[in-house]
Backbone as CSV, one residue per row, in Angstrom:
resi,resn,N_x,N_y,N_z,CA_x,CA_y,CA_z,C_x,C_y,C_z
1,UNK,43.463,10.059,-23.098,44.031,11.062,-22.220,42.925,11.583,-21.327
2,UNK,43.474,11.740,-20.087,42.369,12.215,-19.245,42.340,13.335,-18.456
3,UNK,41.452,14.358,-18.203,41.788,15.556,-17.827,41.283,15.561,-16.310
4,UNK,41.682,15.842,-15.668,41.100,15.521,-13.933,41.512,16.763,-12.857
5,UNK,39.971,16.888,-12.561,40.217,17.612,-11.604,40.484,17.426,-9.791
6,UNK,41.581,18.083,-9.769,42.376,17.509,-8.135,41.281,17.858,-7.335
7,UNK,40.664,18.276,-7.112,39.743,18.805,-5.975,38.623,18.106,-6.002
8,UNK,38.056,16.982,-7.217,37.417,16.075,-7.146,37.812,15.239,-7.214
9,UNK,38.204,14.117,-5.917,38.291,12.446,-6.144,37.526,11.842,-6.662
10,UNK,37.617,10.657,-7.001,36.597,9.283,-7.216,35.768,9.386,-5.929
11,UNK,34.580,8.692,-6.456,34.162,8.613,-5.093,34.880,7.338,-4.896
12,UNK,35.188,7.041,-3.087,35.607,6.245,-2.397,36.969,6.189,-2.402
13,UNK,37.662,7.723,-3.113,39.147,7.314,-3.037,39.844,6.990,-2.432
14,UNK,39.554,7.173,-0.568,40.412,6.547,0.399,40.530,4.824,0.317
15,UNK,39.489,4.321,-0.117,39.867,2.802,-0.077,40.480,2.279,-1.336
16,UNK,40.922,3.519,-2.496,41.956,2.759,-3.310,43.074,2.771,-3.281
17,UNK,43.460,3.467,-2.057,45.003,3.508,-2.259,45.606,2.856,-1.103
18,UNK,46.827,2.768,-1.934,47.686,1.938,-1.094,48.489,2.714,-0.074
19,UNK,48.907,1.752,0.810,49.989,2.543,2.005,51.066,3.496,1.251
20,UNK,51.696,3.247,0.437,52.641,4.335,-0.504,52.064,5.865,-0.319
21,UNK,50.665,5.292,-1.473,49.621,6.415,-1.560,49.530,7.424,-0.257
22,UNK,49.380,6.733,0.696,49.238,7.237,1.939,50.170,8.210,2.551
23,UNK,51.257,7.725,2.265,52.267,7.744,3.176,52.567,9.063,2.319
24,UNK,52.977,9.108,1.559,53.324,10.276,0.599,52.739,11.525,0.783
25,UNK,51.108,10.919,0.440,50.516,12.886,0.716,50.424,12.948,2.183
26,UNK,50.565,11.972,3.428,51.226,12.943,4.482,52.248,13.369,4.275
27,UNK,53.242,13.353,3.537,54.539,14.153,3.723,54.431,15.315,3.355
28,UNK,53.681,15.918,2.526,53.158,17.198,2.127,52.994,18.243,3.303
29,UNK,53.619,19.431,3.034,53.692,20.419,3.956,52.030,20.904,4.205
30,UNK,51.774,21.257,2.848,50.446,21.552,2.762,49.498,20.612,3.034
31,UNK,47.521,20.867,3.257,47.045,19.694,3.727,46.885,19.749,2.026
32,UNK,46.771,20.837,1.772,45.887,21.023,0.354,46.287,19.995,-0.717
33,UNK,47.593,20.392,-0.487,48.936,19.619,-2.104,48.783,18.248,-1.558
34,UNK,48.518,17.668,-0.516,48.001,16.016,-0.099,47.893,15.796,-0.553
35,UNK,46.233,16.383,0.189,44.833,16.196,-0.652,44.552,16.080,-2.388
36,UNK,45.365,17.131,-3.198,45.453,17.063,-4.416,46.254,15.199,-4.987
37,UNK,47.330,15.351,-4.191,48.255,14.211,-4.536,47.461,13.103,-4.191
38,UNK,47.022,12.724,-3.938,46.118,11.696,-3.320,44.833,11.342,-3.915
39,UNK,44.321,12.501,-4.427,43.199,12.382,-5.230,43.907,12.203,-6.975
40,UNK,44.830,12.692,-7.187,45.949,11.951,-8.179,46.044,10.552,-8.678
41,UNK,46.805,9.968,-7.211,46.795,8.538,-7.077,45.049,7.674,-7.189
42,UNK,44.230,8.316,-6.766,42.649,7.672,-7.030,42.690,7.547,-8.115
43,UNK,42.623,8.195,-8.659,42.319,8.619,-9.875,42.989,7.548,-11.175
44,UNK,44.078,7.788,-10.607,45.314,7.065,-11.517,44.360,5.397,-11.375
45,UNK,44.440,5.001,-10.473,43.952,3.665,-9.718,43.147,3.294,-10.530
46,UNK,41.957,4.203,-10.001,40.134,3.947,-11.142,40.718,3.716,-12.221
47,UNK,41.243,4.894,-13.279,41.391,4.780,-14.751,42.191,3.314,-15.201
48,UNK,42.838,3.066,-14.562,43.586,1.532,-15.061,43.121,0.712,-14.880
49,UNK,42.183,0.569,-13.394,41.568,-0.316,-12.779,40.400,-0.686,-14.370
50,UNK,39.878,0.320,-14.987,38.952,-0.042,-16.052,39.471,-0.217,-17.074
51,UNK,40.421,0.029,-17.358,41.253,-0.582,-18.400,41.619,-2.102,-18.407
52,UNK,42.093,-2.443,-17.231,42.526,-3.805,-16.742,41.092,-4.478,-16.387
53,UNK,39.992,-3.978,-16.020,39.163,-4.821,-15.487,39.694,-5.419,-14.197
54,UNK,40.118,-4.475,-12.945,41.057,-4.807,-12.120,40.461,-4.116,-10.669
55,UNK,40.645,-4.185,-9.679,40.271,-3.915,-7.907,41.538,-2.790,-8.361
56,UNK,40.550,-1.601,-8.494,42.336,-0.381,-8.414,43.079,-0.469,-6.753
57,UNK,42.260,-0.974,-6.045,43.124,-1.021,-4.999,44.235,-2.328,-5.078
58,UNK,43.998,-2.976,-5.682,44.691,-4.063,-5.818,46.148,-3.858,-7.103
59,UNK,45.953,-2.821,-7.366,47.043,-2.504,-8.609,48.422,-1.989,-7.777
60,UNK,49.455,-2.514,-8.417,50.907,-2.663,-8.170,51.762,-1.855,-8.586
61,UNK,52.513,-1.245,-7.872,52.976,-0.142,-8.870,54.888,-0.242,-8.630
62,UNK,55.693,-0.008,-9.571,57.184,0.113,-9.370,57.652,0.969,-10.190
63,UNK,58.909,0.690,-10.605,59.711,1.695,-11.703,60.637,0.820,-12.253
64,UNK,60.758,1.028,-13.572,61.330,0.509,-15.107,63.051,0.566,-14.375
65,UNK,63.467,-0.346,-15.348,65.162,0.156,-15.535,65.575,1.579,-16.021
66,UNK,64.504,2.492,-16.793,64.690,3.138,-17.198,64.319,4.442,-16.063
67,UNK,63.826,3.915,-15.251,63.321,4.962,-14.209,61.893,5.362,-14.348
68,UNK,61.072,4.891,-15.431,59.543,5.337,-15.785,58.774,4.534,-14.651
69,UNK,57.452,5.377,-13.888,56.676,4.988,-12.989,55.986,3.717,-13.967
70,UNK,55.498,2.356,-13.295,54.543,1.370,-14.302,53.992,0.465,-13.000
71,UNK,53.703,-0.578,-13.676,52.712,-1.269,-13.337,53.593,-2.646,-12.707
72,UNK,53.454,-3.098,-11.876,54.053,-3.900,-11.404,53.219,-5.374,-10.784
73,UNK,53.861,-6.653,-10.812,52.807,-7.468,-10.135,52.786,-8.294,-11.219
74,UNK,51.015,-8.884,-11.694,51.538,-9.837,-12.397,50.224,-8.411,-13.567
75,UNK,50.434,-7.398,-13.809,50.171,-6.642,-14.469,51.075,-5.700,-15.931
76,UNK,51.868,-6.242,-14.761,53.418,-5.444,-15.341,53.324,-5.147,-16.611
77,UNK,53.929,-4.275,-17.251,54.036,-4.221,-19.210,52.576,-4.585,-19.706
78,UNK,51.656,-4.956,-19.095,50.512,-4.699,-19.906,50.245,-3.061,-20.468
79,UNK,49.730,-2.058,-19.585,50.192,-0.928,-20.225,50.906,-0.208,-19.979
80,UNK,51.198,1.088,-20.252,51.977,1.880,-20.105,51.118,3.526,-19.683
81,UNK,51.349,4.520,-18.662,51.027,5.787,-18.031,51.605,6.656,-17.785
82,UNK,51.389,7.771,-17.873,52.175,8.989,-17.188,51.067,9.883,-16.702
83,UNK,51.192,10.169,-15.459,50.303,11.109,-14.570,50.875,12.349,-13.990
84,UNK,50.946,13.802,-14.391,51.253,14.445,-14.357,50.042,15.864,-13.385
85,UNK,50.583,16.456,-13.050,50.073,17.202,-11.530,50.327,19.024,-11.844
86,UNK,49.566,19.676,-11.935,50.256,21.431,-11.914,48.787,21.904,-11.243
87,UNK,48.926,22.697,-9.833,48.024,23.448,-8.701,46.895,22.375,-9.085
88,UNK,45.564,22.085,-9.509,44.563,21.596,-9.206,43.855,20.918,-10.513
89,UNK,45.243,20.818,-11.686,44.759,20.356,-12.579,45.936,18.625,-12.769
90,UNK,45.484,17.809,-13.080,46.176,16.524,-13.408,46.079,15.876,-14.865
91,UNK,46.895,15.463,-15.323,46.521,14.940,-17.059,47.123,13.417,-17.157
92,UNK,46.552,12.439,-16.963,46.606,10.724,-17.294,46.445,10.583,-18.647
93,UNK,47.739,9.944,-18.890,47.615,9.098,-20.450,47.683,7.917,-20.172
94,UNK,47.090,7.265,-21.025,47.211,5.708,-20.984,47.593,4.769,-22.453
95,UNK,48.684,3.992,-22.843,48.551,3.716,-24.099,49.888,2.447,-24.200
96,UNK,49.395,1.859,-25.049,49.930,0.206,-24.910,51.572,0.628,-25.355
97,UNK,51.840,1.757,-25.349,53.726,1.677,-25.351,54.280,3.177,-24.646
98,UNK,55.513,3.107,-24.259,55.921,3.735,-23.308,55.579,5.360,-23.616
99,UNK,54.831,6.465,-22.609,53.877,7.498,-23.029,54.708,8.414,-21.602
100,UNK,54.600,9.504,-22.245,54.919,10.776,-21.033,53.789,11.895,-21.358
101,UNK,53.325,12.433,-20.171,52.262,13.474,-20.339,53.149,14.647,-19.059
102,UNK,52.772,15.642,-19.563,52.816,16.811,-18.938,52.009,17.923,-18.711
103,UNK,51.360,18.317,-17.756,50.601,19.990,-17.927,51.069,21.004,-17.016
104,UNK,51.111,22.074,-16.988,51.435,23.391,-16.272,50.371,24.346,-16.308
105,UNK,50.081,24.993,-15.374,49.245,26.275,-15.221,50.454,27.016,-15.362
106,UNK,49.632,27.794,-16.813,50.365,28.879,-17.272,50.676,30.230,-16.226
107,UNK,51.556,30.733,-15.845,51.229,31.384,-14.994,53.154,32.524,-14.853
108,UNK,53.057,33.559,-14.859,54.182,34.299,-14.902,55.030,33.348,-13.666
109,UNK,56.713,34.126,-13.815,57.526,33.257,-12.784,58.397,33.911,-13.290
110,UNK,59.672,34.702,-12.051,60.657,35.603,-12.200,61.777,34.130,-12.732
111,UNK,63.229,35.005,-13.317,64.099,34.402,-14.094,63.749,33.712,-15.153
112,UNK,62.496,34.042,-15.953,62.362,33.177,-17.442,62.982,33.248,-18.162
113,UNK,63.794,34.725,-18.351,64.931,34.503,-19.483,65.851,33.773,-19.010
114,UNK,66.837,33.892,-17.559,67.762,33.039,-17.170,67.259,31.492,-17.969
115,UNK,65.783,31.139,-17.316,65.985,29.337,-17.631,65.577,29.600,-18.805
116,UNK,65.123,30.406,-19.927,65.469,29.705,-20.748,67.013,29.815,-22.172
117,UNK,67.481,30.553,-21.606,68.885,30.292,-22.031,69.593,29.392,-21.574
118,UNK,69.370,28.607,-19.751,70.159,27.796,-19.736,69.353,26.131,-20.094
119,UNK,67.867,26.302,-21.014,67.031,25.124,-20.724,66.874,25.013,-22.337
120,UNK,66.904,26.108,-23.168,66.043,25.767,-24.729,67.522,26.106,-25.535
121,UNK,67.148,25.622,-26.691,68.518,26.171,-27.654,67.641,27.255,-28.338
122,UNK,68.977,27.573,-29.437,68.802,29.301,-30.103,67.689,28.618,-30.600
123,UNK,67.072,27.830,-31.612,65.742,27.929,-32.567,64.494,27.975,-31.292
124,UNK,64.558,27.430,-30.440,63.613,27.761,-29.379,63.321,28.673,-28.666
125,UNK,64.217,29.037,-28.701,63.997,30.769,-27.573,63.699,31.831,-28.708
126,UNK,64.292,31.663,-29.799,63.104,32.870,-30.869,61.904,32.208,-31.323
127,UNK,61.428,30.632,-31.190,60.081,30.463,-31.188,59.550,30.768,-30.246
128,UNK,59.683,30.791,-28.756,59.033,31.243,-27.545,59.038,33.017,-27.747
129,UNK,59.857,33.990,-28.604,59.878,35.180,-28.206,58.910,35.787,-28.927
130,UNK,58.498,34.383,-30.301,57.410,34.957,-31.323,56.254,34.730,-30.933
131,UNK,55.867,34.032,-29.724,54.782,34.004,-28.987,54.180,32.692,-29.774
132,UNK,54.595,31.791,-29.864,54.089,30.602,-29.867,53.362,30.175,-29.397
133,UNK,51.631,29.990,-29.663,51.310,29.004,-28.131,50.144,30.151,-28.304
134,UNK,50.524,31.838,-28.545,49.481,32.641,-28.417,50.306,33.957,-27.709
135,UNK,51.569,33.969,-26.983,51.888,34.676,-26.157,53.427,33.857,-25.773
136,UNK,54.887,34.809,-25.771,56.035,34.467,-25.116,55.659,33.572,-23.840
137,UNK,54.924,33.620,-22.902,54.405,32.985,-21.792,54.105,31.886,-22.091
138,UNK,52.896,31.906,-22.991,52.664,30.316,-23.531,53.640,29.546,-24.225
139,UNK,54.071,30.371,-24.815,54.825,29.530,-25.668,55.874,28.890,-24.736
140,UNK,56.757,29.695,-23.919,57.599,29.003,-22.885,57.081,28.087,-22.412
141,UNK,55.540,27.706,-21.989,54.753,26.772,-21.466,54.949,25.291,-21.990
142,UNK,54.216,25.862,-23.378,54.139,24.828,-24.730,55.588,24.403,-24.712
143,UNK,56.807,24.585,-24.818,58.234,24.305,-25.116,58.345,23.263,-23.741
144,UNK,57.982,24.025,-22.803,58.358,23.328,-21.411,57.675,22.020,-20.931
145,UNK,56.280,21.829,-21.415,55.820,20.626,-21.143,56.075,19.597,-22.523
146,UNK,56.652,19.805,-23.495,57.137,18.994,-24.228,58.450,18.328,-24.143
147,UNK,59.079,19.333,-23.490,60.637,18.502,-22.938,60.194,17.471,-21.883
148,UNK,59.311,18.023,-20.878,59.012,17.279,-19.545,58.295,16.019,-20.121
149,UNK,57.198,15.812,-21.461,56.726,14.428,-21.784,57.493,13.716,-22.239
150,UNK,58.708,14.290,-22.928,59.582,13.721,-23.426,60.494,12.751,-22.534
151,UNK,61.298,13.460,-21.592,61.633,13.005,-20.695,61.243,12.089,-20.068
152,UNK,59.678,12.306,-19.540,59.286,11.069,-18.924,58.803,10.196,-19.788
153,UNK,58.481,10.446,-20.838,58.092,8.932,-21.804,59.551,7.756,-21.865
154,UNK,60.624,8.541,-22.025,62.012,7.772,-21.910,62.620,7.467,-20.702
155,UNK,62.183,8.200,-19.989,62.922,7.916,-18.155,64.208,8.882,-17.781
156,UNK,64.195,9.757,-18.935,65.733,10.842,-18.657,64.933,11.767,-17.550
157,UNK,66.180,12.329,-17.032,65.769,12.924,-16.147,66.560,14.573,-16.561
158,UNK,65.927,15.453,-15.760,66.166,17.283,-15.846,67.298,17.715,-16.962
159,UNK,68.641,17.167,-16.678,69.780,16.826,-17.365,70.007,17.010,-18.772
160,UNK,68.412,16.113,-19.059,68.286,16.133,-20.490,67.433,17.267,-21.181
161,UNK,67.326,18.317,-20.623,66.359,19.256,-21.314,66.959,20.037,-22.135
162,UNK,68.236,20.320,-22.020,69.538,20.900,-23.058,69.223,20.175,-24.214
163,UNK,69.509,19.090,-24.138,69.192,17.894,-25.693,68.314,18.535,-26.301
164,UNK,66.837,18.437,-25.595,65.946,18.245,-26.444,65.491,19.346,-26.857
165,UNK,64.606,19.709,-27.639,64.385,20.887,-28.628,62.883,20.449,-29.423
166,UNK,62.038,21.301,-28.967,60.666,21.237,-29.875,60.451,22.142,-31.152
167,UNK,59.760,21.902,-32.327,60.147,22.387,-33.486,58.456,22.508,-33.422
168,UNK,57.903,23.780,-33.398,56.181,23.956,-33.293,56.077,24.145,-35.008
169,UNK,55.924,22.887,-35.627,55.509,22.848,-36.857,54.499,22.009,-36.965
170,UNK,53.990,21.519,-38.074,52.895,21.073,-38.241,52.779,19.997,-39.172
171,UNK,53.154,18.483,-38.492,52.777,18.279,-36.977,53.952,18.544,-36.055
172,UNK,54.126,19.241,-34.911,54.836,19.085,-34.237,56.202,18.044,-33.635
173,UNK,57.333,18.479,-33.622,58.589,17.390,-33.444,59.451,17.290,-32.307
174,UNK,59.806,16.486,-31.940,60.522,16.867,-30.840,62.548,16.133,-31.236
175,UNK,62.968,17.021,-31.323,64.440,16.883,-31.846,65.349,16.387,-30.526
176,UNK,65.821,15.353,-30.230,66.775,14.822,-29.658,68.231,14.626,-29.869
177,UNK,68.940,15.726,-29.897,70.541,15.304,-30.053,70.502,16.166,-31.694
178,UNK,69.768,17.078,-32.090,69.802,17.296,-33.418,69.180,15.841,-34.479
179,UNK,68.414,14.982,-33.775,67.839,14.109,-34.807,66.047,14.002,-34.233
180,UNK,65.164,13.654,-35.463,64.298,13.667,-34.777,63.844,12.502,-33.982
181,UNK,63.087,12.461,-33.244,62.271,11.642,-32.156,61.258,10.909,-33.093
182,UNK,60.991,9.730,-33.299,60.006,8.678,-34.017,58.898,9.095,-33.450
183,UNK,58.146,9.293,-32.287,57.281,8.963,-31.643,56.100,10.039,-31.483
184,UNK,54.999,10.529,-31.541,54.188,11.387,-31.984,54.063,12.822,-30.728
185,UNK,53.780,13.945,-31.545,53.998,14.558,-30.053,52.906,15.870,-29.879
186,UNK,52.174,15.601,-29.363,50.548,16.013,-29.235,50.618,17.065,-28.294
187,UNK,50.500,18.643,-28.716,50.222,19.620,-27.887,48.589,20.025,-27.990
188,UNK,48.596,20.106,-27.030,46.862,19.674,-26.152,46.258,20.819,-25.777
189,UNK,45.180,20.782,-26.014,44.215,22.119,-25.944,43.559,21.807,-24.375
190,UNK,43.975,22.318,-23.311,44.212,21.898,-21.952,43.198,23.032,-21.135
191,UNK,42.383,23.859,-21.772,42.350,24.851,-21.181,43.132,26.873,-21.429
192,UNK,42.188,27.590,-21.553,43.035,29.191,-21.764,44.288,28.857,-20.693
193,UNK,44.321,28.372,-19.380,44.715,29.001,-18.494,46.171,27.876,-18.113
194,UNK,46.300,26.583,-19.418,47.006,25.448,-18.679,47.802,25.365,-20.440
195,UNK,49.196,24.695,-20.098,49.839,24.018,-21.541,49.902,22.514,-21.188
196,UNK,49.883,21.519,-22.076,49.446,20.218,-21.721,50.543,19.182,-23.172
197,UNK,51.049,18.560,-22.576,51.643,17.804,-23.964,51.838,16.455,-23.791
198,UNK,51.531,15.652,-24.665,51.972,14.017,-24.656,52.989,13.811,-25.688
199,UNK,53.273,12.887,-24.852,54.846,12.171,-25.799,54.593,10.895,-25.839
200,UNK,54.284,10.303,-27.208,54.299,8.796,-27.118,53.430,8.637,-28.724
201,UNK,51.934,7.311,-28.277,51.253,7.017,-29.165,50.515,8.468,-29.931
202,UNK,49.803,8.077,-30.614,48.890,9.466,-30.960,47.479,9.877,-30.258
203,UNK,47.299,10.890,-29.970,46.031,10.820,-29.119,44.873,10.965,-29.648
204,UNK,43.892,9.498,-29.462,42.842,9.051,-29.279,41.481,9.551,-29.121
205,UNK,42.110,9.573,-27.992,40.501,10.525,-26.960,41.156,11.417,-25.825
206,UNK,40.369,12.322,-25.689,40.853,13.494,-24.686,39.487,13.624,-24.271
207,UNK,39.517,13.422,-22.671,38.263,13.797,-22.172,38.533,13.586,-20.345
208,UNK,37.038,14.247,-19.843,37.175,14.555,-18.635,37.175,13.123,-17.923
209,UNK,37.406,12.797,-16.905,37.342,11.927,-15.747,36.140,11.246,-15.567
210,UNK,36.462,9.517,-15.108,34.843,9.505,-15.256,33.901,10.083,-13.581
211,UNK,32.792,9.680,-14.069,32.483,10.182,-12.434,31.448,8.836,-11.982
């Protein structure tokens, strides 16, 4: 797992990306949120590129039947990623079967009770009120980026956040449909100021970006 900061690219990130790459963080209102998105995509590039032993500019990218971002070309299904984005922080997992990562800057936001009555069930919203995580705030955090790894490790989309349900026990579970989820589910020490969660293999290594 990799922790990356948006405001530092790779060096040479303009020559790893592709026209997609490109095209995208111009669409950004902001220059800033681009710039972040873009140094994202570098990033993403390098880290696989050394995994694969590969020209990250030369890496292929599409989407699953299932809707999950991957690897495309003659790379395809070798591994599996999820690259996830909140203000100036980014979190890359990498791991040989299908993986969702999520992080958020913790940070207040009007209607929290609305979403989460219409987003968590009853055992979740009195774990978020007991301050899970350290604080009701966090804990909403912690709840919220575990649905979102979830999601993207499987390819469901928003829809499914009713389903799912995190159980902050030890080790941590993530309940689908009232049954549990096989697959390991790693809440991540991301920072005081960020909640961070993977959904997938078990995590390995957690560390900064290379430089």
């Amino acid at each position: 797992m990799w922790l990356i900061d948006l405001d530092r690219p790779p060096e040479g990130a303009a020559m790893t990306l592709g026209a997609a790459d490109v095209a995208r963080a111009r669409d950004y209102v902001s220059r800033a949120d681009g710039a972040r998105f873009a140094a994202g995509r570098a990033w993403l590039r390098v880290i696989l590129g050394r995994y694969l032993d590969a020209d990250p500019s030369r890496l292929e990218f599409g989407t699953s039947l299932a809707g999950r971002p991957g690897l495309a070309g003659k790379d395809a299904g070798t591994i599996h990623f999820s690259l996830s984005r909140s203000a100036d922080r980014g979190l890359i997992a990498v791991s040989c079967s299908p993986v969702g990562a999520d992080i958020e800057l913790v940070r207040a936001r009007t209607g929290l009770a609305d979403l989460i009555t219409s987003r968590f069930g009853a055992a979740e919203a009195r774990c978020i009120a007991q301050g899970c995580g350290g604080s009701p705030l966090r804990g909403f955090y912690r709840h919220w980026t575990a649905k979102e790894a979830y999601l993207k490790a499987t390819g469901r989309g928003l829809a499914g956040l009713r389903r799912t349900e995190l159980s902050c026990g030890a080790p941590p579970v993530m309940n689908v449909g009232g049954y549990a989820a096989a697959s390991t589910v790693s809440l991540l020490d991301a920072g005081r100021d960020c909640a961070a969660t993977i959904f997938g293999g078990p995590v390995t290594r957690f560390q900064a970006a290379p430089q």
